[in-house]
Jmol script that loads the backbone (N, CA, C; Angstrom):
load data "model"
ATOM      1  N   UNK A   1       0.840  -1.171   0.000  1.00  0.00           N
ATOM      2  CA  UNK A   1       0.000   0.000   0.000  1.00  0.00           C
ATOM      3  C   UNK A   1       0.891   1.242   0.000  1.00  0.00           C
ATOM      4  N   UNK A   2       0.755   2.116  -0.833  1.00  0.00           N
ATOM      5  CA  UNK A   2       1.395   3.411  -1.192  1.00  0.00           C
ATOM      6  C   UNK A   2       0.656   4.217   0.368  1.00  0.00           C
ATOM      7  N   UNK A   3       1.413   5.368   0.491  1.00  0.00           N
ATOM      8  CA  UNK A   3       1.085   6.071   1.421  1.00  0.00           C
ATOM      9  C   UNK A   3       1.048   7.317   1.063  1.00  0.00           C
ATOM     10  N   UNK A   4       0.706   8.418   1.316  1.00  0.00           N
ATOM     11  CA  UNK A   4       0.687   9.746   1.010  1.00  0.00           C
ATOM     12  C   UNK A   4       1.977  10.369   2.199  1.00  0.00           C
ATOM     13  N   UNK A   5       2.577  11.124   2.172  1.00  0.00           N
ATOM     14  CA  UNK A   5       3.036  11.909   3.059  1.00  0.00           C
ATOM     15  C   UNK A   5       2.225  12.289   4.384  1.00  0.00           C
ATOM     16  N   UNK A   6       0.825  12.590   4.048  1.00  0.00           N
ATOM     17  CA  UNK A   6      -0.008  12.871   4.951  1.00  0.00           C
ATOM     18  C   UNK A   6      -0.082  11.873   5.323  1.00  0.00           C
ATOM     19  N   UNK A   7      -0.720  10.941   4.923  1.00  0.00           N
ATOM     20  CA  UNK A   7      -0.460   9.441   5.717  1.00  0.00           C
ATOM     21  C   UNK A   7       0.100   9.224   6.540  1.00  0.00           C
ATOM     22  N   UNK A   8       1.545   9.102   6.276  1.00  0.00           N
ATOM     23  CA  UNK A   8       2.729   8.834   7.074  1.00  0.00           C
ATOM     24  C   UNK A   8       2.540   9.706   8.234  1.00  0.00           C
ATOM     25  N   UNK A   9       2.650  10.608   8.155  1.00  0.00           N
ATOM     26  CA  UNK A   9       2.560  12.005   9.115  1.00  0.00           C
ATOM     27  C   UNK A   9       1.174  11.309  10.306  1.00  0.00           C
ATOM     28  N   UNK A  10       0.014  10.880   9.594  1.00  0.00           N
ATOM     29  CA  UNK A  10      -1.018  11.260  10.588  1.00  0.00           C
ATOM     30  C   UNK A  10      -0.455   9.300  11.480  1.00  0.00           C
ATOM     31  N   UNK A  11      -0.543   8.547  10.372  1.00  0.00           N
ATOM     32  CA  UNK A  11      -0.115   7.401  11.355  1.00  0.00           C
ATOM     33  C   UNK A  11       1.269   7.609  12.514  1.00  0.00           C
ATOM     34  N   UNK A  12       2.257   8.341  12.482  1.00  0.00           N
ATOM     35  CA  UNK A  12       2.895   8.111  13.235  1.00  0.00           C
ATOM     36  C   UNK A  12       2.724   9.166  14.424  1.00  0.00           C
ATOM     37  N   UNK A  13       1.254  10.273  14.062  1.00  0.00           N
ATOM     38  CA  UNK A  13       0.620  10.758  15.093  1.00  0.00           C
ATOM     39  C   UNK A  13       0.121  10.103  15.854  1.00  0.00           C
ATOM     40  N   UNK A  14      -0.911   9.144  15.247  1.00  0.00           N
ATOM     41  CA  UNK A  14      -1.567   8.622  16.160  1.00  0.00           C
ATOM     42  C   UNK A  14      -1.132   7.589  16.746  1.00  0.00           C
ATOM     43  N   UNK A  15       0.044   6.942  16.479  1.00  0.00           N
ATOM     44  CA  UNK A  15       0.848   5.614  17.238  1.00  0.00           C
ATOM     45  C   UNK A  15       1.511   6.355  18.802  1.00  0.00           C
ATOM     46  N   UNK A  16       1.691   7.861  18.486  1.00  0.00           N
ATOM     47  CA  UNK A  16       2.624   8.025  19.477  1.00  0.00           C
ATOM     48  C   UNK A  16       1.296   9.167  20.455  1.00  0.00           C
ATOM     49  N   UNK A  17       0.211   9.067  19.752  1.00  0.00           N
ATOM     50  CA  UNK A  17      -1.138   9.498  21.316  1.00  0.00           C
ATOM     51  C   UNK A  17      -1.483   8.547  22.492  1.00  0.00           C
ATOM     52  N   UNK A  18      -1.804   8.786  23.688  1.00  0.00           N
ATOM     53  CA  UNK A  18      -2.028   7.584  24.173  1.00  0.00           C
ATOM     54  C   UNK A  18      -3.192   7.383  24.039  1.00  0.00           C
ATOM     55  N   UNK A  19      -4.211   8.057  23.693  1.00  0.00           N
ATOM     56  CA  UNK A  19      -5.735   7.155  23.808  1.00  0.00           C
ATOM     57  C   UNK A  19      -5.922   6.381  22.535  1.00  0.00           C
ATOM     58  N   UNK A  20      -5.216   7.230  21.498  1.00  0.00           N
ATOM     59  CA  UNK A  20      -5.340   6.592  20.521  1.00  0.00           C
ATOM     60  C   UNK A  20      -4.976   4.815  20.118  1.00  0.00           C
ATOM     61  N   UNK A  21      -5.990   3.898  20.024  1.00  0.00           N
ATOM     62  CA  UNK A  21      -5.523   2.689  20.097  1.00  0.00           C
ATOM     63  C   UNK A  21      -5.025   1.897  18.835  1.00  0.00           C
ATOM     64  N   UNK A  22      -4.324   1.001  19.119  1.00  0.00           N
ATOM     65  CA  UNK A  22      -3.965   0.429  17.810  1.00  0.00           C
ATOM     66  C   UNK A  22      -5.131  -0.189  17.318  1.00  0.00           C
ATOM     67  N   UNK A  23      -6.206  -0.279  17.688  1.00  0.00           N
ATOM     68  CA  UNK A  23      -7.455  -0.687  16.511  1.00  0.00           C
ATOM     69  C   UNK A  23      -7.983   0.468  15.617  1.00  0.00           C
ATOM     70  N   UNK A  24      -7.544   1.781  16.471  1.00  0.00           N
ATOM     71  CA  UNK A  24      -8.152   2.902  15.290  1.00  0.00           C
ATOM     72  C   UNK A  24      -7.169   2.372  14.434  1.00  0.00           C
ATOM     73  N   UNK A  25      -5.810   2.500  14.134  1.00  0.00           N
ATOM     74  CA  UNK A  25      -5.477   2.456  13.190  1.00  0.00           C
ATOM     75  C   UNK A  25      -5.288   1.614  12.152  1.00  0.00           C
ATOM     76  N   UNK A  26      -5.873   0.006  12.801  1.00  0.00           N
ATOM     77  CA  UNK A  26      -5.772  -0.843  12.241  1.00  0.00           C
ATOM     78  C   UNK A  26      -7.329  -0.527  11.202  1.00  0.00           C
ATOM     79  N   UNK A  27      -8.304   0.098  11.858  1.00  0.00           N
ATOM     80  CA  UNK A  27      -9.578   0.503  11.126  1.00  0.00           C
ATOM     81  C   UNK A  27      -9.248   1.587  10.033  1.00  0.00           C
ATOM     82  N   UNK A  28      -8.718   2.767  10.300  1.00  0.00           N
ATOM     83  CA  UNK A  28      -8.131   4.024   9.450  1.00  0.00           C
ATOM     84  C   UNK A  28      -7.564   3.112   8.103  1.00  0.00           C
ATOM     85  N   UNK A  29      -6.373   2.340   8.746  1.00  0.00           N
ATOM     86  CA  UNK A  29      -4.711   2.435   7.786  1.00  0.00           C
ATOM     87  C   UNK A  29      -4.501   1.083   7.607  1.00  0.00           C
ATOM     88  N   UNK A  30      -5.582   0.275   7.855  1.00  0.00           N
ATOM     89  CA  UNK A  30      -5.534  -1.410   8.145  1.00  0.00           C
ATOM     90  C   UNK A  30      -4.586  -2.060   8.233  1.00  0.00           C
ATOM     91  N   UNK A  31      -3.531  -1.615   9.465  1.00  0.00           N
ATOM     92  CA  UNK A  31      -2.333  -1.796   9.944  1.00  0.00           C
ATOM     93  C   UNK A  31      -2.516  -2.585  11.134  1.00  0.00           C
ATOM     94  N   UNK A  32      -2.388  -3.566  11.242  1.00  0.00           N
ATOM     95  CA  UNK A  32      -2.580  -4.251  12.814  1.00  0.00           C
ATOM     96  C   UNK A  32      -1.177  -3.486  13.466  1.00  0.00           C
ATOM     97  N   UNK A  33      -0.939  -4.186  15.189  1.00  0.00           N
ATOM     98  CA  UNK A  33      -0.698  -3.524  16.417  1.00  0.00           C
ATOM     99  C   UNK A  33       0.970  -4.048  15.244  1.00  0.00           C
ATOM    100  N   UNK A  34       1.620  -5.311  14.751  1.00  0.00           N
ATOM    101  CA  UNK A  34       3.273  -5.412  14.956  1.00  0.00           C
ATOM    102  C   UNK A  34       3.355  -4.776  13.347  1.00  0.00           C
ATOM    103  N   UNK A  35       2.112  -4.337  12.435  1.00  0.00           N
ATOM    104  CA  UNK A  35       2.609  -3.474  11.225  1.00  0.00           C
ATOM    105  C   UNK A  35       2.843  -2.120  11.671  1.00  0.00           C
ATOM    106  N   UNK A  36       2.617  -1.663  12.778  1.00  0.00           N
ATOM    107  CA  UNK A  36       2.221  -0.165  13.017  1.00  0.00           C
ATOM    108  C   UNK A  36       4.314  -0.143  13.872  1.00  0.00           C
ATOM    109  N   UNK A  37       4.282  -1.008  14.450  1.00  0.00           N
ATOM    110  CA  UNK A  37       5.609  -1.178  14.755  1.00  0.00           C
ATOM    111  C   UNK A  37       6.723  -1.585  13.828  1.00  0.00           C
ATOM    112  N   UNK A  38       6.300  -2.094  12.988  1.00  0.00           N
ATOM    113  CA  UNK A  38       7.283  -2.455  11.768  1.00  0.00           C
ATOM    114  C   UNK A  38       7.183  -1.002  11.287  1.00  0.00           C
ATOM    115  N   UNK A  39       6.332  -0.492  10.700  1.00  0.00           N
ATOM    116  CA  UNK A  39       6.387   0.943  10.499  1.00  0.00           C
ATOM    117  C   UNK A  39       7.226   1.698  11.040  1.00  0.00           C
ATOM    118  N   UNK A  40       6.519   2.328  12.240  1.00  0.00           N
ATOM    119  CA  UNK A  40       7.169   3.508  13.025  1.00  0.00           C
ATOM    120  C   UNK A  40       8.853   2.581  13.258  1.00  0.00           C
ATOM    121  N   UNK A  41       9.346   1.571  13.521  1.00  0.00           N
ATOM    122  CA  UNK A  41      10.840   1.102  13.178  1.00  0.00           C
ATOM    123  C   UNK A  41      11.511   1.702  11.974  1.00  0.00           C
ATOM    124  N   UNK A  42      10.729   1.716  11.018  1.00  0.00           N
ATOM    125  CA  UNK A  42      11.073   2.386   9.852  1.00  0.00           C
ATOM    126  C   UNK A  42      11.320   4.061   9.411  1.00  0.00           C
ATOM    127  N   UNK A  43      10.391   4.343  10.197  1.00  0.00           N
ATOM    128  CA  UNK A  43      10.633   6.136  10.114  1.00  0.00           C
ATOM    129  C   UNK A  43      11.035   6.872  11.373  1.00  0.00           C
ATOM    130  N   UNK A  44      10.843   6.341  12.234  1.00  0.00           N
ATOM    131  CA  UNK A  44      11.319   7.248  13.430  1.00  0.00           C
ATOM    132  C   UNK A  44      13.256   6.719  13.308  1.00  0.00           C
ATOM    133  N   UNK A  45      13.497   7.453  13.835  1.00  0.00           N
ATOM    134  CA  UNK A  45      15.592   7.144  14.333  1.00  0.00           C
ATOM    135  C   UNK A  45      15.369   6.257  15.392  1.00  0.00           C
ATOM    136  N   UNK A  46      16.593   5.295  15.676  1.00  0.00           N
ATOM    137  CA  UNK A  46      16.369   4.370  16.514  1.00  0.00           C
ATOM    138  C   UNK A  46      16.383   4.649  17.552  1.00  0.00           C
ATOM    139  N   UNK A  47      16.672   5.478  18.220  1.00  0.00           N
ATOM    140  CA  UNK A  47      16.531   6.013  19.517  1.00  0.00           C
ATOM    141  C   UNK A  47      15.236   6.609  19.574  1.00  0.00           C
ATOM    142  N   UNK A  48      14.603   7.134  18.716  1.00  0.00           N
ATOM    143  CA  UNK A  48      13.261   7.890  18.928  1.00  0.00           C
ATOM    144  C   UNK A  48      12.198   6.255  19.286  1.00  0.00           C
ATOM    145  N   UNK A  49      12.877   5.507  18.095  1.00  0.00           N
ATOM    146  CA  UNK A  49      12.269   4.754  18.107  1.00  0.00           C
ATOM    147  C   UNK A  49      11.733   3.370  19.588  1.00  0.00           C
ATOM    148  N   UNK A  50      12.980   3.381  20.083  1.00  0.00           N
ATOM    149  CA  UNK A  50      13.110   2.776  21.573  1.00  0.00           C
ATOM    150  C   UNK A  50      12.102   3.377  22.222  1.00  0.00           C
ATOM    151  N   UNK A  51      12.403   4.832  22.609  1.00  0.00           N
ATOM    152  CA  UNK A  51      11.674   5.630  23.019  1.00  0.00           C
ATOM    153  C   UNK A  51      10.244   5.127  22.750  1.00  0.00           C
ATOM    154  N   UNK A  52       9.289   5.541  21.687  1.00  0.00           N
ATOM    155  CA  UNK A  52       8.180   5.191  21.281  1.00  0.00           C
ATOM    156  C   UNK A  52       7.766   3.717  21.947  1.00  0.00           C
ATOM    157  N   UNK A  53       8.261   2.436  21.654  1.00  0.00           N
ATOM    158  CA  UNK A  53       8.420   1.191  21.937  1.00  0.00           C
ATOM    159  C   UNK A  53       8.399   1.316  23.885  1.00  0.00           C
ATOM    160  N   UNK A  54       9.253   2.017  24.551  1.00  0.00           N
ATOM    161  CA  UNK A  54       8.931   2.095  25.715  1.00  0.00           C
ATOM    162  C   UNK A  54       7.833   2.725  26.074  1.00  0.00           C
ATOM    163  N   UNK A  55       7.089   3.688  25.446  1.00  0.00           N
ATOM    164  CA  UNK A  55       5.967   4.732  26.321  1.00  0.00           C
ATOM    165  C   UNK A  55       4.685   3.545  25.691  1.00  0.00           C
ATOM    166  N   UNK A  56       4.995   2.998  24.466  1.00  0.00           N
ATOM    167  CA  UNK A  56       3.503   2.243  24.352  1.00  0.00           C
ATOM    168  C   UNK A  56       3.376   0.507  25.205  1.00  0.00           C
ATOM    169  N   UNK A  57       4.369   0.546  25.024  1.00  0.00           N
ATOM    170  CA  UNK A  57       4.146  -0.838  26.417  1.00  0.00           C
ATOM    171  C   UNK A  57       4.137  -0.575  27.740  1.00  0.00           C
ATOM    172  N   UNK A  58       3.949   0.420  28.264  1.00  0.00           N
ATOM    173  CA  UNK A  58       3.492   0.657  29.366  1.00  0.00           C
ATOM    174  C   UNK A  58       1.838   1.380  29.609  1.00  0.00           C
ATOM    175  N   UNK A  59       1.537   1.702  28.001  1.00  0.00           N
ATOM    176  CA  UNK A  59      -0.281   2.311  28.071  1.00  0.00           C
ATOM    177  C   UNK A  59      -1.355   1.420  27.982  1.00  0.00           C
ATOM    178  N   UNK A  60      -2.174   0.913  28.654  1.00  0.00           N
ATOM    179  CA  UNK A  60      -3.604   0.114  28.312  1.00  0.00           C
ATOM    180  C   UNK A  60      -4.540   0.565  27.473  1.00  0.00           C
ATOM    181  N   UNK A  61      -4.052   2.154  27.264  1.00  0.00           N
ATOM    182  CA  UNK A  61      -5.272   3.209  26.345  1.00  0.00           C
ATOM    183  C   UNK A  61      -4.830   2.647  24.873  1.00  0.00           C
ATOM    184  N   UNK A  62      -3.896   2.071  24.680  1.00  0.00           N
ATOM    185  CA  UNK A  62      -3.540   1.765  23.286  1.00  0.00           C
ATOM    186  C   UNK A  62      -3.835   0.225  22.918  1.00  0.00           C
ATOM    187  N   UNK A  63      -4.790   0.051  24.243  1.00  0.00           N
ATOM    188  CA  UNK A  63      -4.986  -1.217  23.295  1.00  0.00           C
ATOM    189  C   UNK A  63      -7.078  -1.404  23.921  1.00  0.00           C
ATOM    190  N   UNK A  64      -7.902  -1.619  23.100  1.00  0.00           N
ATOM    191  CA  UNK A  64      -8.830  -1.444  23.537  1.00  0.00           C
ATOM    192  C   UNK A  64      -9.316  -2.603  24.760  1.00  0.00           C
ATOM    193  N   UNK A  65      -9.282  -4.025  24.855  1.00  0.00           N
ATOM    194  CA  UNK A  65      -9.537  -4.656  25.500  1.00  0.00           C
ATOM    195  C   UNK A  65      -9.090  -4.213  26.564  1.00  0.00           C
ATOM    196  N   UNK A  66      -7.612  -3.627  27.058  1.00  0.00           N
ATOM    197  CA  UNK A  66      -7.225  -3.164  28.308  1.00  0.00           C
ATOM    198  C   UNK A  66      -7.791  -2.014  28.584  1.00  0.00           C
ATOM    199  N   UNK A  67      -8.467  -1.311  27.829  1.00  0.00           N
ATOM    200  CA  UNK A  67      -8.689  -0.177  28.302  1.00  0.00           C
ATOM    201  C   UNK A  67      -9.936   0.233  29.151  1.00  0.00           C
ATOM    202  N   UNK A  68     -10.071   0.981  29.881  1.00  0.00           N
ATOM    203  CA  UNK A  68     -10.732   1.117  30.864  1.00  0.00           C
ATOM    204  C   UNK A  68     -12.134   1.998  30.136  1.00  0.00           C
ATOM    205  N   UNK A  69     -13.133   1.050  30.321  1.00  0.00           N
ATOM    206  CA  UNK A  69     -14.413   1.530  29.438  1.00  0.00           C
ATOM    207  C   UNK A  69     -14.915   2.502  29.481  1.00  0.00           C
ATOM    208  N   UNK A  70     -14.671   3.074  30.561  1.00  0.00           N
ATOM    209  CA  UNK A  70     -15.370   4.717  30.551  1.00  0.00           C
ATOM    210  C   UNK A  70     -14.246   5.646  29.905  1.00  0.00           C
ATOM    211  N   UNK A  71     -13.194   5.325  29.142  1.00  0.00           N
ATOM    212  CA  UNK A  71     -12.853   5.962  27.812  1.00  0.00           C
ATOM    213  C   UNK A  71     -13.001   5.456  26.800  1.00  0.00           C
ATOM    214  N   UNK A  72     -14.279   6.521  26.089  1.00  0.00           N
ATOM    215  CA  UNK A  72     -14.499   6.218  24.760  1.00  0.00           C
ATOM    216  C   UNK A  72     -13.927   6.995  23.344  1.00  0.00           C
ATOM    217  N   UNK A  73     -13.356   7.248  23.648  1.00  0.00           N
ATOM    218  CA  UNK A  73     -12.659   7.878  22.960  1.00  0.00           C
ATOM    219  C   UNK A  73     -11.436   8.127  22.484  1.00  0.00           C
ATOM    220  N   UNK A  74     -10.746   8.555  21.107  1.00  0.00           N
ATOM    221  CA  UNK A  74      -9.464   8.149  20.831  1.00  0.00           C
ATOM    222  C   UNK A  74      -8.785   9.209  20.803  1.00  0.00           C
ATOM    223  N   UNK A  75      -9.263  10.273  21.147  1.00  0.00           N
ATOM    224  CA  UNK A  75      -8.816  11.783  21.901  1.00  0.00           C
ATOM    225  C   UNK A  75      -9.016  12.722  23.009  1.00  0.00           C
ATOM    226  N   UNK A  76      -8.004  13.794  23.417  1.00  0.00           N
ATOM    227  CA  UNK A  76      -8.528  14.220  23.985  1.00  0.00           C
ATOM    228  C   UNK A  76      -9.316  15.202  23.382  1.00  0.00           C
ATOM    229  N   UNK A  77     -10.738  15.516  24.405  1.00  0.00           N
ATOM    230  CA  UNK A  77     -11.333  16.394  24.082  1.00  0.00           C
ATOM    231  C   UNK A  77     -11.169  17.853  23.949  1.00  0.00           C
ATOM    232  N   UNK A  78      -9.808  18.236  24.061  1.00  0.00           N
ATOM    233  CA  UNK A  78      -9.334  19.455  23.832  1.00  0.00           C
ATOM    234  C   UNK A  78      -8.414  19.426  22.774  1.00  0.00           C
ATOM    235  N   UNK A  79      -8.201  18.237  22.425  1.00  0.00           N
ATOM    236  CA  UNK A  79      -7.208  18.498  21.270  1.00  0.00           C
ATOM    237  C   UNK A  79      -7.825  19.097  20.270  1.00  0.00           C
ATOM    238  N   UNK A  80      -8.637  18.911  19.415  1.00  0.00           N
ATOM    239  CA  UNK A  80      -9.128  19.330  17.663  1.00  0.00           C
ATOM    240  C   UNK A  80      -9.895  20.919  17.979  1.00  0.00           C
ATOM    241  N   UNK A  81      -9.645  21.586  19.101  1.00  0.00           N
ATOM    242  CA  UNK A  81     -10.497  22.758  19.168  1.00  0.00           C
ATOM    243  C   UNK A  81     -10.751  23.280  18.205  1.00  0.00           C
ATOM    244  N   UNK A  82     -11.938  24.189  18.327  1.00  0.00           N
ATOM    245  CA  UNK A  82     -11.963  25.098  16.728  1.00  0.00           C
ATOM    246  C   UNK A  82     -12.095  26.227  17.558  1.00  0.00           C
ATOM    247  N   UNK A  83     -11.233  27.183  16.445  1.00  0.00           N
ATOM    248  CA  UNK A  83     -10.780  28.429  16.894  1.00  0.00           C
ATOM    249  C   UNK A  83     -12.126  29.529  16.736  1.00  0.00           C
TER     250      UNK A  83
END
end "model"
wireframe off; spacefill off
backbone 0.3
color backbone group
């Protein structure tokens, strides 16, 4: 699958949000949870990349079964404000 720039850009946004779960993006970009990591291995630097790899194995918000049901949502509600 070809990607757009924007693409790229918004998937490796939303890998590195925490509410955002790896099923949105497997729904968005039909990337399951170890393509989204084969990915971001690929574009982030390896140190960014560690980085990334450590903050998401420690979140339950990134994965929906762990996540705690009274968040429904794959943002925060202050993020997309309109001005």
């Amino acid at each position: 699958m070809a990607l757009s720039a924007e693409d790229i850009s918004r998937i490796i946004e939303m890998a590195w949000e925490d509410r955002t779960p790896f099923e949105a993006i497997k729904h968005q970009y039909d990337m399951n949870e170890s393509e989204v990591i084969r990915f971001m291995r690929r574009q982030l630097k390896p140190s960014s990349f560690r980085h990334w790899r450590t903050r998401v194995s420690s979140r339950t918000t990134k994965h929906l079964k762990l996540r705690n049901p009274d968040i429904s949502r794959g943002y925060c509600s202050t993020q997309y404000k309109q001005r």
